[in-house]
N, C-alpha and C positions, 0 to 999 in steps of 0.2 A: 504493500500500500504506500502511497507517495505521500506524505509530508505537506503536499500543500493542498490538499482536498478541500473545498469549504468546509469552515467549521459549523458546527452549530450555536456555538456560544459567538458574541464578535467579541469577544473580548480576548479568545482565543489566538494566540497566534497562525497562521499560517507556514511561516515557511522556516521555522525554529523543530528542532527536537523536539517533540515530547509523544508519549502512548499515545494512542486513537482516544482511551479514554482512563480514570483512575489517577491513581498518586504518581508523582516522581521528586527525588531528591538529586542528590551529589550526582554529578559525571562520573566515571567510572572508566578508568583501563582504557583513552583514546589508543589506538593503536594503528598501525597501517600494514595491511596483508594482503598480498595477491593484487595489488592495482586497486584495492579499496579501503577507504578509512573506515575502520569499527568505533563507534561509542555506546557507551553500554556506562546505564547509569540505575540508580535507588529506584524501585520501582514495586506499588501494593497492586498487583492485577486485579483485585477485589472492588477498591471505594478507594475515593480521593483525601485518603487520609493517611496519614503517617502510621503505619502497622504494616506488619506482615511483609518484611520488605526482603524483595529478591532484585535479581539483577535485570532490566529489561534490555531492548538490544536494535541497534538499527546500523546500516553503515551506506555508505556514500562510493561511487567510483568520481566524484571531482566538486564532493562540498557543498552541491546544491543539489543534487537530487536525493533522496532520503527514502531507504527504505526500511520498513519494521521487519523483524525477527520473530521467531521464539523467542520467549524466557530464557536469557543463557543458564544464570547460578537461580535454584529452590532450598527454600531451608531444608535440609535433609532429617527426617522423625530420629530421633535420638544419635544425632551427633552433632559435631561440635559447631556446624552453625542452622541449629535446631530452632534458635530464636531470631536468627535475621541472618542472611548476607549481606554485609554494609560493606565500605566503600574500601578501595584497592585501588588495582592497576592490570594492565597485561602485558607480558613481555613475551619474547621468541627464544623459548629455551631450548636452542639444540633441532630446531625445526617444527619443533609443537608451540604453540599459540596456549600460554599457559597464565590464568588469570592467578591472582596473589591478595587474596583479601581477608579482612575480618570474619571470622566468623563468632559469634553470641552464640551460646548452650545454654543449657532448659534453668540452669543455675547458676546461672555468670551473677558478678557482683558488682558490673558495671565495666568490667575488664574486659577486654576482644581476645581473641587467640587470633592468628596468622593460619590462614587456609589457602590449599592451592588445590585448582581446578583446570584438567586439561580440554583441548578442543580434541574431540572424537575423531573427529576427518582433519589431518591442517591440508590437505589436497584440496575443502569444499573453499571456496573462496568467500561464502555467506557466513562460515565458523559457526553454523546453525546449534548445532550440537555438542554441550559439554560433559565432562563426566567430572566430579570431585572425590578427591583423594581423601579415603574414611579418617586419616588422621591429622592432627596441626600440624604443622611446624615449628610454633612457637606457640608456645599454651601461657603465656603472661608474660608481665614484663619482669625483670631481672628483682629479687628478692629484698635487696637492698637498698634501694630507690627511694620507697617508698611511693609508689606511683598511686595515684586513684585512677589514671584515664591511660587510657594504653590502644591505640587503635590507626587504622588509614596508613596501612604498608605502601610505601611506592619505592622502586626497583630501579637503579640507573648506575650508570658504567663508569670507572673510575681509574683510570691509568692499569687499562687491563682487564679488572677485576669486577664481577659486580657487585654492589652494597644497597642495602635498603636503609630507610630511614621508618619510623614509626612516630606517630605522634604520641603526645603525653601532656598528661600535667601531675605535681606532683602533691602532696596533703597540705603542703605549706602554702598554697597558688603560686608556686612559680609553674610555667608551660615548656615544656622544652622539646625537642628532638631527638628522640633515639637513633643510634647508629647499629648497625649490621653486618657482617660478612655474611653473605648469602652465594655468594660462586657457585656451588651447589644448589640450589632451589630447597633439597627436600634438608642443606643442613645448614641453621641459622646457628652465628654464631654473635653474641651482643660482643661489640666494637667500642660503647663509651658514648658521650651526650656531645652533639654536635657541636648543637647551640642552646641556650636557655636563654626565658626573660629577662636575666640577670645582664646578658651584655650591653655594655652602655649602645651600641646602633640599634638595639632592635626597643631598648627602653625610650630611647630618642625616638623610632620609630611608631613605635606602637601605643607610647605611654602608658603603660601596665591597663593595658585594656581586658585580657583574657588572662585565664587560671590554665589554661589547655591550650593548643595549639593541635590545630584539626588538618588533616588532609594537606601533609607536607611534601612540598614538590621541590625537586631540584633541577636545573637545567641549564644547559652550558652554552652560552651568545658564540656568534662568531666569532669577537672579538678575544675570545680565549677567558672572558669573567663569566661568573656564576650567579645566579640567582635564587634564589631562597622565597618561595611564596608559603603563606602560611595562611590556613581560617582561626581568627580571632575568638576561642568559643567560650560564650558564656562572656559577653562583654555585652552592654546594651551601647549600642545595639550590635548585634554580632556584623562582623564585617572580615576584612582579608588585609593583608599584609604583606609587602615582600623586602627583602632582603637584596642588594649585590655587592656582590667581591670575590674572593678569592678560595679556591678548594685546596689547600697546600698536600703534597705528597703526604702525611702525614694524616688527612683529610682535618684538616682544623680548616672550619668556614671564618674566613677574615673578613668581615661586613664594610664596607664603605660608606655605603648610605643605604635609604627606605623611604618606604613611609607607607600611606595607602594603598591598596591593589585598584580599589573603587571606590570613589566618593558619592556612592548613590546606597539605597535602602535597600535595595533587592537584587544583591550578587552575594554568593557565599558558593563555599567548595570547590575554586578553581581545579581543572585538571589537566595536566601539561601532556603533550606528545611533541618526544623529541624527535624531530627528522636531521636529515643529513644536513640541510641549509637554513632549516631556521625550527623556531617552534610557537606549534598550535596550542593556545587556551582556548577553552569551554568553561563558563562557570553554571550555574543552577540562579534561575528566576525564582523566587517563591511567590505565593498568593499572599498580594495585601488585604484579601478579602479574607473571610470565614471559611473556615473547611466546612465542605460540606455545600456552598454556595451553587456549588457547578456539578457537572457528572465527570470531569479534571480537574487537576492541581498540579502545577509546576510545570517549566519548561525552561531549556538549557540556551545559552546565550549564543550569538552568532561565534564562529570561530575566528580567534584573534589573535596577531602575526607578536610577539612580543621578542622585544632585544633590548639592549641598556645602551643608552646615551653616552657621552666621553664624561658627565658628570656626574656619573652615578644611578642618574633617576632613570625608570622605567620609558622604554621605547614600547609603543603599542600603538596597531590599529588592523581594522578589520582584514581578512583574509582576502587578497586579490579575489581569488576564485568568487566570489559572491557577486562580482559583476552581472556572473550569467543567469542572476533573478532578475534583472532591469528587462523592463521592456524594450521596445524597440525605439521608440524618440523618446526623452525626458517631457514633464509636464510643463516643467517651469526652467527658466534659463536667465533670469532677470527679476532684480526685485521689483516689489509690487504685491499684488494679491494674487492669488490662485485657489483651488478645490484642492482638499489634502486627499490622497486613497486612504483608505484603510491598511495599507502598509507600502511605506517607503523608502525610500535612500537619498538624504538629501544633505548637500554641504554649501554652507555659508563661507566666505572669508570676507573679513572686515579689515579695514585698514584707520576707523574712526569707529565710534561707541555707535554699538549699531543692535538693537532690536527686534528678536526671531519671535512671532507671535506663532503658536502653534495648534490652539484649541481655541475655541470660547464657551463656556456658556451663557444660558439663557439671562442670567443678575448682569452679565458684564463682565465676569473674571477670565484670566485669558492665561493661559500656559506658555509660558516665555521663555526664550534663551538670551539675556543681553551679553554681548561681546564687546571689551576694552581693551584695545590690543596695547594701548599706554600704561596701560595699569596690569598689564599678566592676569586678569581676571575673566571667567567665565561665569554665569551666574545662572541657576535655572528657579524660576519663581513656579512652582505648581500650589500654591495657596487655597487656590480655589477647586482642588478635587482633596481634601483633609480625608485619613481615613478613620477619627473616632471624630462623635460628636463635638463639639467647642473646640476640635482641633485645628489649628489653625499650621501648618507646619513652616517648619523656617525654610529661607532660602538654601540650595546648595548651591557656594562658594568655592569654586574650583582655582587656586593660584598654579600661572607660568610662569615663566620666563618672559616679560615685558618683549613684543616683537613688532615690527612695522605694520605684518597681517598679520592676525590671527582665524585662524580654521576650524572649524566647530562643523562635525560630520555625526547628522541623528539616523537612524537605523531604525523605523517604526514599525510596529508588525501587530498589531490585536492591541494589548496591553502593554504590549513590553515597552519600555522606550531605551536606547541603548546610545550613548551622546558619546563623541571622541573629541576631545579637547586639544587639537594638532594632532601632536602621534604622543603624548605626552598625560596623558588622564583619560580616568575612564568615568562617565556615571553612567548606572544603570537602576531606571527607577518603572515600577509599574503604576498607571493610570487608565483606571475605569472610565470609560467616556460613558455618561447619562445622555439618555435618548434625545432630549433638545441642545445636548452642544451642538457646536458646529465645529468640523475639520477645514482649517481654512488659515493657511499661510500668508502672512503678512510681513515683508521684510525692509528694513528702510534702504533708503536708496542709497544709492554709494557702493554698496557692498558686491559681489560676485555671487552667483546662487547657481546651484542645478542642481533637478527632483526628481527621481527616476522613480515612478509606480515600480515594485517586486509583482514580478509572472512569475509565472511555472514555465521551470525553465524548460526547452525545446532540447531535447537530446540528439546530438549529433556528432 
């Protein structure tokens, strides 16, 4: 089934990841096999709620065409992830396509074990079929720790060798990263703590926002630096983090700088796939609404090109390949007014303080992007879609780099709205449109514009 079917909800996205219908959380093990990208993410086949969570499954031959799967990983009745398959990774061990994840038993105490699961056929190119392995590989974290959170294996290569990282936090709230020898798959050997809260770049970065550190990624730029993404958990509001510097032979990560993954309300659980020439991010949308609202819940963010700067901060912006949703002529090419679709690709550059009106409703409130390319500031005003009563919510305040133009690329699709601040920030914030707004683009003059309606893309 294709990914961009009408939905029935409009609020639903279109041309994003997510099941036909039911719960989804974290990304899950991108991978790339046979001429296709796999993602596989948290997923309740049941109801659009957070239980019973297995692994769902869909993959891509070029980013925009999307198909669903089978169920890859099911909690298996009396073993060790009897209570959940959560979040992981998938790597190529040896020529099998072998996923590496959490698994919860019928008596966990909030602790995950490490489970791995092979693909049946690695000849099918769909990886339709898994089979898991009855035993862990690691049944908790290390005795001495004192750890309360132990969970979110990811697997990456290291001068040779491979190592996994685990996340953690530990009784006292500090969060930190576990280290691995895993070269073997089925024998893990604990290696030592990366990183913790405790270093002055990630306290500079993070501000002691989280007791845990969730769904730890590492990944290595062209440039020869490393990156360190990490989910904030258990911060309000929970959000992501990344880290860059250095992986020294010894594996001690040297941080340079950080700061936010996303400065928007609705991105958690990045999940990285490293290729040969660059690397793809996926995070998880949640619902600003009530579970329960819809016959779905969740969907995963467009895929996103990430590298590091010569000053440390975050290089990002969306995946070339996603051109091939544009239709055939753009709507808009000039500021001015125009009709917005129901999902878009649209980028502004400004060169003076310049004003993206995006919504309106019926009182007069209007969903804006204003851009100050004197000031390095981005600002997104949604004031007028609050999601509790008397809320009124604040601005989000994106700061750059002060530049002649500044570039502001939004990414619309049902609810999601996904904003790139140059190649330099990210917001990703969800907005319910009520049946009397109006979608309708209003940009001041001066500025450069063009709006490409998202099709289905024409395969060829």
């Amino acid at each position: 089934m294709s990914l961009a079917a009408p939905p029935q909800d409009p609020h639903a996205p279109r041309f994003r990841v997510r099941p036909p219908a039911n719960w989804m959380n974290d990304p899950n093990g991108p991978f790339r096999w046979r001429g296709r990208h796999h993602l596989f993410y948290q997923h309740n086949p049941d109801a659009p709620v957070h239980a019973n969570v297995h692994w769902g499954h869909a993959s891509s031959p070029d980013l925009a065409h999307w198909e669903h799967h089978p169920i890859a990983l099911a909690p298996t009745p009396g073993g060790p992830d009897e209570a959940g398959c959560w979040s992981g990774c998938v790597v190529d061990d040896g020529g099998v396509p072998t996923a590496v994840y959490t698994g919860v038993d019928r008596d966990h105490s909030g602790l995950g074990m490490i489970c791995l699961a092979r693909a049946a056929d690695p000849d099918d190119p769909a990886l339709t079929e898994w089979t898991a392995l009855p035993t862990p590989v690691v049944t908790g974290p290390p005795a001495d720790l004192d750890v309360v959170m132990f969970r979110d294996p990811f697997v990456f290569r290291h001068d040779g060798r491979r190592r996994a990282l685990v996340g953690a936090g530990h009784a006292d709230g500090t969060p930190s990263v576990l280290l691995y020898d895993c070269d073997d798959l089925t024998d893990w050997r604990f290696a030592g703590v990366l990183l913790d809260g405790r270093d002055p770049a990630a306290a500079a970065a993070f501000g002691g926002r989280a007791t845990g550190w969730e769904c730890p990624q590492l990944y290595a730029t062209r440039g020869g630096e490393w990156v360190l993404v990490v989910s904030l958990w258990d911060g309000d509001p929970w959000t992501t983090g990344y880290l860059t510097g250095r992986l020294d032979r010894d594996l001690r990560f040297s941080a340079r700088a950080g700061g936010l993954l996303d400065h928007g309300r609705d991105f958690y659980a990045p999940a990285v796939l490293q290729e040969p020439d660059r690397a793809l991010m996926w995070g998880w949308s949640w619902e600003a609404r009530d579970q329960g609202e819809a016959d779905w819940a969740g969907v995963l963010t467009a895929p996103r090109v990430v590298d590091v700067h010569p000053d440390g901060a975050l290089r990002v912006a969306p995946a070339p390949e996603l051109h091939r949703l544009h239709a055939a002529e753009p709507f808009v090419t000039a500021p001015g007014r125009a009709a917005l679709p129901t999902a878009y690709d649209l980028t502004v550059g400004a060169r003076g303080h310049t004003t993206v009106s995006l919504l309106r409703s019926s009182s007069g409130a209007e969903l804006t992007v204003r851009l100050d390319p004197d000031g390095g500031t981005v600002t997104l005003d949604r004031a007028g879609w609050s999601r509790k009563e008397a809320e009124t919510p604040a601005p989000v305040v994106v700061r750059v780099p002060p530049e002649e133009e500044l570039t502001v690329r939004v990414l619309a699709d049902g609810s999601l709205y996904e904003l790139f601040v140059g190649d330099r920030a990210m917001v990703t914030e969800r907005v319910y449109h009520r049946p009397d707004d109006i979608r309708e683009l209003r940009v001041s003059s001066g500025a450069a514009v063009t709006g490409w309606e998202l099709v289905p893309p024409t395969r060829g």
